[in-house]
VOPA-111596 format. One record per residue (C-alpha): residue number from 1; residue in three letters; x, y, z. Coordinates in steps of 0.2 Angstrom, whole numbers, plus 5000, padded with zeros to 4 digits. Layout:
<NUM; 'ALA'; <X; Y; Z>>,
...
//
This chain:
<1; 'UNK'; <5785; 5963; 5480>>,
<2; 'UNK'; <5782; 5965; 5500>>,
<3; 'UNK'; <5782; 5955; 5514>>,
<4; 'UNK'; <5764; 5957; 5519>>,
<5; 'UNK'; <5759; 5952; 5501>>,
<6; 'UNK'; <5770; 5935; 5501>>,
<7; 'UNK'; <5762; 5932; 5522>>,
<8; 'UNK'; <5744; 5936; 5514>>,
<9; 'UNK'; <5748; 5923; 5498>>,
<10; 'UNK'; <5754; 5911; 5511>>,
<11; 'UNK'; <5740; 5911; 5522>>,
<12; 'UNK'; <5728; 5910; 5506>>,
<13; 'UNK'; <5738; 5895; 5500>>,
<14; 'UNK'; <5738; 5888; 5515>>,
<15; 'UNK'; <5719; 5886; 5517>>,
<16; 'UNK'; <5716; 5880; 5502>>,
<17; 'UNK'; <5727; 5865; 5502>>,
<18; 'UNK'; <5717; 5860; 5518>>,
<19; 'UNK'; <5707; 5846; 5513>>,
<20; 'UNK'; <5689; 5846; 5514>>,
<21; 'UNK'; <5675; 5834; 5513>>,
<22; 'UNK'; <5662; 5833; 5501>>,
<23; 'UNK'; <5649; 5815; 5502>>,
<24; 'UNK'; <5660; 5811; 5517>>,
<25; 'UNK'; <5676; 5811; 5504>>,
<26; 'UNK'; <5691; 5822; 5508>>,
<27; 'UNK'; <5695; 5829; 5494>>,
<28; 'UNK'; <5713; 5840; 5493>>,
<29; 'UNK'; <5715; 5856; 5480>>,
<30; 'UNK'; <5731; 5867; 5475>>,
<31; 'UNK'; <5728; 5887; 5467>>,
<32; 'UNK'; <5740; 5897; 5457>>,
<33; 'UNK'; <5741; 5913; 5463>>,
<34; 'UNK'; <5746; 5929; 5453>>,
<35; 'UNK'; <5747; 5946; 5462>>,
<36; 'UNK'; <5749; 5965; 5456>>,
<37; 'UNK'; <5751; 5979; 5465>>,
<38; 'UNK'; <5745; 5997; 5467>>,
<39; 'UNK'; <5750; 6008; 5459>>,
<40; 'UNK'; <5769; 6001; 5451>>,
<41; 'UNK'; <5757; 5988; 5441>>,
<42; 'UNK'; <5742; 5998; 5436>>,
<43; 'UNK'; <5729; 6010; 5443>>,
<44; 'UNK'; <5713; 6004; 5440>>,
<45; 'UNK'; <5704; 5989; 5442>>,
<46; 'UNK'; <5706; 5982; 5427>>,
<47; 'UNK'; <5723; 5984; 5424>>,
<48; 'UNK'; <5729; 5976; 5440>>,
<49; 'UNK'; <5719; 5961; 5438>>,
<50; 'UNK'; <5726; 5961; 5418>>,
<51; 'UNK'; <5744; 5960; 5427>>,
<52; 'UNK'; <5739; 5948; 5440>>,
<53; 'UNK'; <5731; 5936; 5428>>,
<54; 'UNK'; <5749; 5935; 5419>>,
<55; 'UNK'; <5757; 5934; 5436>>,
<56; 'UNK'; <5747; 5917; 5439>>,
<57; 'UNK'; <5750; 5911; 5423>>,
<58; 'UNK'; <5768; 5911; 5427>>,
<59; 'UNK'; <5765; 5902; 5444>>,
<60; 'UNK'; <5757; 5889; 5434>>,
<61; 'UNK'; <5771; 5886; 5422>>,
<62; 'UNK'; <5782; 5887; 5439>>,
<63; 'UNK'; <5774; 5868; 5443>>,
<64; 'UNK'; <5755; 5875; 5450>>,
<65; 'UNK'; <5753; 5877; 5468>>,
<66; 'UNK'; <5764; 5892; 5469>>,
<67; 'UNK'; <5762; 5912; 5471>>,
<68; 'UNK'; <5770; 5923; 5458>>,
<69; 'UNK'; <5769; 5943; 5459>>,
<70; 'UNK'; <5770; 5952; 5442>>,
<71; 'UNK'; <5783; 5959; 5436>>,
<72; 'UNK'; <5785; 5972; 5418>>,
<73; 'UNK'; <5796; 5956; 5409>>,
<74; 'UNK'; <5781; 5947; 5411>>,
<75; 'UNK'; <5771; 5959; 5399>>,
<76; 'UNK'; <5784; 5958; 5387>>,
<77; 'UNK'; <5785; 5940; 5384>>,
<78; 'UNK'; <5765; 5937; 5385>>,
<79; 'UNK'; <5767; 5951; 5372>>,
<80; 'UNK'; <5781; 5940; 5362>>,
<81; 'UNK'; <5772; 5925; 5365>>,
<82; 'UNK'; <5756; 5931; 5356>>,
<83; 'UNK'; <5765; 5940; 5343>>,
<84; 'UNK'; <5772; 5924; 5338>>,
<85; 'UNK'; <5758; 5914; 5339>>,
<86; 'UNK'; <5747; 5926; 5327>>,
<87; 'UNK'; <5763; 5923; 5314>>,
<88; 'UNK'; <5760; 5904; 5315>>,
<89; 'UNK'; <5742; 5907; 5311>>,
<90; 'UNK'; <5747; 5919; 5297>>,
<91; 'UNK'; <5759; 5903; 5291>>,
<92; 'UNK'; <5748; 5892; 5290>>,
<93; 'UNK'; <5735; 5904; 5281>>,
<94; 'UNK'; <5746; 5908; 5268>>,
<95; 'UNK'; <5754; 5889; 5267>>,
<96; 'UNK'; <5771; 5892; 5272>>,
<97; 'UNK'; <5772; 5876; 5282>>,
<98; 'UNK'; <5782; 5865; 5269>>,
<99; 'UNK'; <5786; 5845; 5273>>,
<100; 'UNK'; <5802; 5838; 5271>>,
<101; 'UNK'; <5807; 5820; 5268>>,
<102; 'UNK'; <5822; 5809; 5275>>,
<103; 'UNK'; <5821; 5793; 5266>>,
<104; 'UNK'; <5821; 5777; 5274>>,
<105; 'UNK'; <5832; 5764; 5267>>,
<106; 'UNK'; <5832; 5745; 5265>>,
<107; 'UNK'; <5851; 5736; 5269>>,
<108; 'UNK'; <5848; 5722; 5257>>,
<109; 'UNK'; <5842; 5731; 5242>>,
<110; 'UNK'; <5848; 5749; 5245>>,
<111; 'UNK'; <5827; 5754; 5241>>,
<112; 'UNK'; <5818; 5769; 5248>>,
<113; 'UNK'; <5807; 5758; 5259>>,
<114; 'UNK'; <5798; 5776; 5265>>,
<115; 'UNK'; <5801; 5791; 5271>>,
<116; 'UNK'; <5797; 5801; 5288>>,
<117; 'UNK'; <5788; 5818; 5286>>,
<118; 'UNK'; <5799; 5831; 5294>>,
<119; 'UNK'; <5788; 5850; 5294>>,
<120; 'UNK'; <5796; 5866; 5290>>,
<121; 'UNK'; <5792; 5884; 5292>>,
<122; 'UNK'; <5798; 5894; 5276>>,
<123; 'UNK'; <5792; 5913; 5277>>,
<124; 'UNK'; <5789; 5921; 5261>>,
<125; 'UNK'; <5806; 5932; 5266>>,
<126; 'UNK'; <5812; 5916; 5260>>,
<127; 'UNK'; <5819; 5914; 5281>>,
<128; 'UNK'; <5816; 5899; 5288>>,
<129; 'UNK'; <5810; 5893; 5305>>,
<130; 'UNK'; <5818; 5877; 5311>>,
<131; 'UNK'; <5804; 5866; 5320>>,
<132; 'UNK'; <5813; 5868; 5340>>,
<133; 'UNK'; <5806; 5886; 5335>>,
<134; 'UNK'; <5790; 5883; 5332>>,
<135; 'UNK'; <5782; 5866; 5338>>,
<136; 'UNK'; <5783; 5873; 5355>>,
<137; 'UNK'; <5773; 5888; 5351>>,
<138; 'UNK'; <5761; 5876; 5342>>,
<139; 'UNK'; <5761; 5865; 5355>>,
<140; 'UNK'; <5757; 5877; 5369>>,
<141; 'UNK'; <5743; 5889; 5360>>,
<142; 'UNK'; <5733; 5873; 5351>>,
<143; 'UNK'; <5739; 5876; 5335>>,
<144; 'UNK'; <5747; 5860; 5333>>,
<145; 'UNK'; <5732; 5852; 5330>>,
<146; 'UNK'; <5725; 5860; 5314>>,
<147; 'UNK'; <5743; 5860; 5309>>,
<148; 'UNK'; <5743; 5842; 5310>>,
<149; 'UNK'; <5729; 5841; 5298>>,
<150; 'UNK'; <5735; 5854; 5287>>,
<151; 'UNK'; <5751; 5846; 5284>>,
<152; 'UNK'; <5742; 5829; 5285>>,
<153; 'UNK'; <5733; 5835; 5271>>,
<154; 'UNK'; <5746; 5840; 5260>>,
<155; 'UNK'; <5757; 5823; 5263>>,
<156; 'UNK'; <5742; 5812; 5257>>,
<157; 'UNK'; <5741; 5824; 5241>>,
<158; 'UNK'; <5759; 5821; 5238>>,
<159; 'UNK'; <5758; 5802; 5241>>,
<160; 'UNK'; <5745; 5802; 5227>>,
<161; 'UNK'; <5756; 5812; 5217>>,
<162; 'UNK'; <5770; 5800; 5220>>,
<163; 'UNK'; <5761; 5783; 5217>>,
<164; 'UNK'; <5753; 5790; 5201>>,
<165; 'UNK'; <5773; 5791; 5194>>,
<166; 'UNK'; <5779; 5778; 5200>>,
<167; 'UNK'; <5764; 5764; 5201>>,
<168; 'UNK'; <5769; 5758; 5217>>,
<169; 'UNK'; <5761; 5760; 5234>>,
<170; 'UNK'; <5771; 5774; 5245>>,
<171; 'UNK'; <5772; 5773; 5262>>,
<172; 'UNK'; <5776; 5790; 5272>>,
<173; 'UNK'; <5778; 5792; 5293>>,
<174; 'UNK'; <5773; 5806; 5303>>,
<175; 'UNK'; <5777; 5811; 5320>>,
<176; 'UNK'; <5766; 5815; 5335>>,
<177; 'UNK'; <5764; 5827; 5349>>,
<178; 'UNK'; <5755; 5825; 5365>>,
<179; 'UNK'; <5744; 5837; 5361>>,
<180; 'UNK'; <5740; 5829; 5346>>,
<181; 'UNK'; <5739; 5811; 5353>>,
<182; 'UNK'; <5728; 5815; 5366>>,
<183; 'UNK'; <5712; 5819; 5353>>,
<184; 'UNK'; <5701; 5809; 5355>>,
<185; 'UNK'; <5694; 5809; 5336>>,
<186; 'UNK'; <5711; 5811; 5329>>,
<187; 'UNK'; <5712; 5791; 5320>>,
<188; 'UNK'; <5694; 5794; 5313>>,
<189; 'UNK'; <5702; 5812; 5306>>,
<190; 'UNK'; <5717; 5806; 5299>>,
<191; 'UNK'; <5706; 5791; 5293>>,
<192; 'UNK'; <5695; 5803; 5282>>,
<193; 'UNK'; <5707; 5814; 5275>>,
<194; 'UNK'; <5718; 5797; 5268>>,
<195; 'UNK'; <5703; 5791; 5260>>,
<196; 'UNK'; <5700; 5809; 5254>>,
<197; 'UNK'; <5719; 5805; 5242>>,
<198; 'UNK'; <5713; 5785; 5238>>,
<199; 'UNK'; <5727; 5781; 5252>>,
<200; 'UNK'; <5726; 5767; 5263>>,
<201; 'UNK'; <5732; 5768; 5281>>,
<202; 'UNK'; <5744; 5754; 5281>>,
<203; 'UNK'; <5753; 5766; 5270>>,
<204; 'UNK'; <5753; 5778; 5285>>,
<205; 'UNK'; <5764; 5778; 5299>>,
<206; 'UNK'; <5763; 5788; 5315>>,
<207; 'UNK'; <5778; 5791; 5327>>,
<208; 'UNK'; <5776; 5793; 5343>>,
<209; 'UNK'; <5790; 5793; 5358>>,
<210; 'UNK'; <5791; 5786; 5374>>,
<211; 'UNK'; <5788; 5802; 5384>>,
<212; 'UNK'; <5770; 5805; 5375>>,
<213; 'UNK'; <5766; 5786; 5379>>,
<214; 'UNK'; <5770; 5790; 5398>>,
<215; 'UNK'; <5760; 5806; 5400>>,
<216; 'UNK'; <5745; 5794; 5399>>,
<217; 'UNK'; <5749; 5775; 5397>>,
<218; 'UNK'; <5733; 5767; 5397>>,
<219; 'UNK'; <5724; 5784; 5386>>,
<220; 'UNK'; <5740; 5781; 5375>>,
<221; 'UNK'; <5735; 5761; 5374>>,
<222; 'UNK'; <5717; 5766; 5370>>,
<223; 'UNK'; <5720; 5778; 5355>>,
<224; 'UNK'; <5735; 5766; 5348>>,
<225; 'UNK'; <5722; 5752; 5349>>,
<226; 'UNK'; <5710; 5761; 5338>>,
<227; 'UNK'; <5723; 5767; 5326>>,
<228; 'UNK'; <5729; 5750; 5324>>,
<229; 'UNK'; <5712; 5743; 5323>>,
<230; 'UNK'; <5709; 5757; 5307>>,
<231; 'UNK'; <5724; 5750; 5299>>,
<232; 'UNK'; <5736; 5764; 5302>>,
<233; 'UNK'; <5756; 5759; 5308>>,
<234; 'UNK'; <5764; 5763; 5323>>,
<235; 'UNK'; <5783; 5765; 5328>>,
<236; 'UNK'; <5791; 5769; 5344>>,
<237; 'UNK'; <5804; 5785; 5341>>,
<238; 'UNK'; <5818; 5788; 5350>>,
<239; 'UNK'; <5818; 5771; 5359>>,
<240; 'UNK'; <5829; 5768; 5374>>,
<241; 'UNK'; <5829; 5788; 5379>>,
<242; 'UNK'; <5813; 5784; 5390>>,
<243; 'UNK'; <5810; 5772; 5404>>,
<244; 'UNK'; <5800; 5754; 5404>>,
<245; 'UNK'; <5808; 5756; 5386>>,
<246; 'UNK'; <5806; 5738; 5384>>,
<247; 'UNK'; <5787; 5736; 5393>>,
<248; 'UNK'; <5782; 5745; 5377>>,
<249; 'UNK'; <5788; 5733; 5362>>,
<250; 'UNK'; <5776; 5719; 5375>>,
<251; 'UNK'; <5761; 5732; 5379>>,
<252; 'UNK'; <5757; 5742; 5363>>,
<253; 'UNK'; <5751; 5738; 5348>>,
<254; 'UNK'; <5768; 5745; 5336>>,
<255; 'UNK'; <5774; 5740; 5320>>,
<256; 'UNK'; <5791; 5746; 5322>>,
<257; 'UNK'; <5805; 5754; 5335>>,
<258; 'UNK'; <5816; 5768; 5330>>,
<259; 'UNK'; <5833; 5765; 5337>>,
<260; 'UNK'; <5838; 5784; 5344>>,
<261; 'UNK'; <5853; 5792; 5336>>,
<262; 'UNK'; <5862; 5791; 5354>>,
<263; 'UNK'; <5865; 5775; 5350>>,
<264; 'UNK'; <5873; 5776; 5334>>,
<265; 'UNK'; <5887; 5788; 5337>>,
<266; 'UNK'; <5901; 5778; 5344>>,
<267; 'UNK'; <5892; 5762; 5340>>,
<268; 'UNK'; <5908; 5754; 5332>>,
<269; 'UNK'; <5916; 5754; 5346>>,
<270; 'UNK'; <5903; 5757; 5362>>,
<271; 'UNK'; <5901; 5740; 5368>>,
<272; 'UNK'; <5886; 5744; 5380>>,
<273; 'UNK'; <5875; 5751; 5365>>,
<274; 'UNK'; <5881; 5737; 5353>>,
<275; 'UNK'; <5874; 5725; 5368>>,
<276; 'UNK'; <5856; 5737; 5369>>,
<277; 'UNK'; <5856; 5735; 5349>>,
<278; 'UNK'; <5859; 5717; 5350>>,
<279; 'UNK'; <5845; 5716; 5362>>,
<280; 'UNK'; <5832; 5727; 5353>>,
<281; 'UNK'; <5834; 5718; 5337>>,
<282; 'UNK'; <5833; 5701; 5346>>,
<283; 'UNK'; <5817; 5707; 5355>>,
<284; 'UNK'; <5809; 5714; 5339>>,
<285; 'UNK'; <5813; 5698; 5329>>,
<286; 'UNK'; <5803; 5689; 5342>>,
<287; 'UNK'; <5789; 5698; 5341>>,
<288; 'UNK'; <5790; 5704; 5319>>,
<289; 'UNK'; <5793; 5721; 5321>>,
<290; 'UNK'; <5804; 5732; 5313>>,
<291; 'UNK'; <5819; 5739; 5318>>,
<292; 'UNK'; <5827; 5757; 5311>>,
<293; 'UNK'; <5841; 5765; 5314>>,
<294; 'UNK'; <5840; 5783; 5312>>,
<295; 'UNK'; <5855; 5797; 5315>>,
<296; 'UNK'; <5868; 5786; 5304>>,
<297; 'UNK'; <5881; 5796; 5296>>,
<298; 'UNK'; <5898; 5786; 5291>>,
<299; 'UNK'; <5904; 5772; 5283>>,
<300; 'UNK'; <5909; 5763; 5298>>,
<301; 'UNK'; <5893; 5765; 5310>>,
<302; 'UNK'; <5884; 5758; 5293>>,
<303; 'UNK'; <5897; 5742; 5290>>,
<304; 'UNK'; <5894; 5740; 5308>>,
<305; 'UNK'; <5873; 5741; 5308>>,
<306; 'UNK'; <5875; 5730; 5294>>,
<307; 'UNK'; <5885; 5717; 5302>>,
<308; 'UNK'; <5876; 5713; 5317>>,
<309; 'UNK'; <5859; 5712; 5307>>,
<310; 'UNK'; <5849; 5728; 5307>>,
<311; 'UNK'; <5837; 5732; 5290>>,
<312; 'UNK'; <5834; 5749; 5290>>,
<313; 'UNK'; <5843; 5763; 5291>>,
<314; 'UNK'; <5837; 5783; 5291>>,
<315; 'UNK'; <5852; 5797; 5293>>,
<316; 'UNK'; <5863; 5806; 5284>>,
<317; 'UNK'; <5876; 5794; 5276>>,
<318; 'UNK'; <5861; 5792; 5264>>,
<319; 'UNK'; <5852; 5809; 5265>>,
<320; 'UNK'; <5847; 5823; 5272>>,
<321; 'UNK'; <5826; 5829; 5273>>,
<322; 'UNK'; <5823; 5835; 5254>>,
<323; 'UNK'; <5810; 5846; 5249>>,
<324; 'UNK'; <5797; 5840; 5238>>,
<325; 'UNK'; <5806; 5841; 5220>>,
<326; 'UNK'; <5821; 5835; 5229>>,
<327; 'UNK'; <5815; 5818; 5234>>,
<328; 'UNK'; <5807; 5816; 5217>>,
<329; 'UNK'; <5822; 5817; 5211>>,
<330; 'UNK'; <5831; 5804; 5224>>,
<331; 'UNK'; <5819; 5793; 5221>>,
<332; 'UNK'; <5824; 5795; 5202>>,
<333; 'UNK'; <5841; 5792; 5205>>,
<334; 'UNK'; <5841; 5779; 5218>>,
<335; 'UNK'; <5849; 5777; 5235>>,
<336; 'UNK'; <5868; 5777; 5236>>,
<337; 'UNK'; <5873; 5757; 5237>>,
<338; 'UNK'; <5879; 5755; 5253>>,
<339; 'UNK'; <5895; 5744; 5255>>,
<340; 'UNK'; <5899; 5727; 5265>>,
//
């Protein structure tokens, strides 16, 4: 790194967030600039511009707009970064993306009203890979998106399998990414592959959280529209961790809010979130939606939920996300009555 190279980056910068006019319209641009040197980062042509491309990929992750100039760490984690995205693909080739299910449970008849899909990464070394893992890795490369359908896929067979024991309609929710959500065919998709299983969509519920609403409100208004419009059910997740939380429950077409487990820690004795739980539930009455409360764990955070009115409750005091045979098997048994 050298003076003269940061001066010359400057300059370069400099002239390009001049604005320019084009059809009498001034029109303003930023650049990401990556810069190698000779001979520490290569000495040919090739291999400078290979390091300077990865230098100005990291400018870019830096917030755009910025210079960055390579350094030998950067090599390692492009290197790390591919390697691991190649083993997502392998994953999904050899179908070691598995779905887990965290039931969701009725207050006034103890029933397993439906369950969210939760993904898993089990590699045939039988070591698993915990979603914060490898959603981001997904996310950034693309992957998610055939994941989304792969797993989407498998959901809808097991929901066939499901209603053909038990003769009665099952309802499963999925969550969302931004990646995901902003395809612009993604309803239509999902649409085919349910009907591919005989499912409906109202027996499908898609999660999304406030922070993918808000990378795009009015594209996140259009594509809930058309899902809505194809029949599919929408929640808000983690509601209250985002901002104009409440602008939502008025402006999107949802079905349901899910109460964030931030909420329900101390809630027994928290009298600021039993006050935003009060207000949620009153909202949501107004407007026939339902209300969940996910992260519950105890006794007393149940009683409580219970006592000021709320339906549904998703969390560990009931049970934890269960493989496939596992949830077969709660489903079998029943849910553990709850008290009060």
């Amino acid at each position: 790194m050298t003076r003269r190279g940061m001066m010359l980056a400057d300059k370069v910068r400099e002239a390009i967030n001049s604005p320019f006019n084009v059809f009498r319209k001034e029109i303003y641009a930023s650049a990401s600039i990556g810069i190698s040197l000779y001979p520490q980062d290569g000495r040919s042509a090739g291999e400078l511009i290979k390091a300077a491309d990865i230098a100005m990929y990291s400018a870019k992750n830096k917030g755009k707009n910025a210079y960055q100039f390579f350094m030998p760490e950067m090599n390692r984690a492009v290197k790390e970064k591919l390697n691991n995205e190649e083993s997502l693909r392998l994953a999904i080739e050899k179908g070691e993306l598995e779905f887990y299910y965290q039931p969701k449970i009725s207050m006034a008849d103890d029933e397993v009203i439906k369950a969210e899909a939760l993904i898993r990464w089990h590699k045939d070394n039988n070591e698993w890979v915990m979603p914060g893992d490898f959603i981001a890795i997904a996310e950034e490369s693309g992957l998610i998106i055939p994941i989304s359908f792969h797993v989407f896929e498998l959901a809808c067979e097991f929901i066939r399998r499901l209603e053909n024991k038990y003769h009665k309609s099952i309802h499963i929710s999925f969550n969302l990414s931004g990646r995901q959500f902003r395809q612009h065919d993604l309803a239509q998709r999902f649409l085919e592959l349910a009907a591919k299983y005989g499912v409906k969509p109202e027996q499908i519920e898609f999660e999304i959280t406030e922070s993918v609403i808000m990378e795009d409100p009015d594209l996140a208004k259009v594509i809930c529209q058309k899902m809505k419009s194809l029949g599919f059910k929408l929640s808000l997740d983690d509601f209250g961790t985002g901002y104009s939380s409440l602008s939502y429950i008025w402006e999107y077409p949802i079905n349901s809010i899910k109460i964030d487990p931030s909420f329900i820690v101390n809630v027994e004795t928290d009298t600021t979130n039993q006050a935003i739980i009060h207000a949620v539930l009153l909202i949501a009455k107004s407007k026939q939606l339902e209300v969940i409360c996910e992260g519950v764990e105890t006794q007393v955070q149940l009683d409580f939920l219970k006592s000021i009115g709320v339906e549904h409750i998703q969390g560990y005091y009931f049970s934890k996300p269960l493989n496939e045979q596992d949830f077969i098997r709660y489903l079998d048994k029943g849910a553990p009555k709850n008290s009060g």
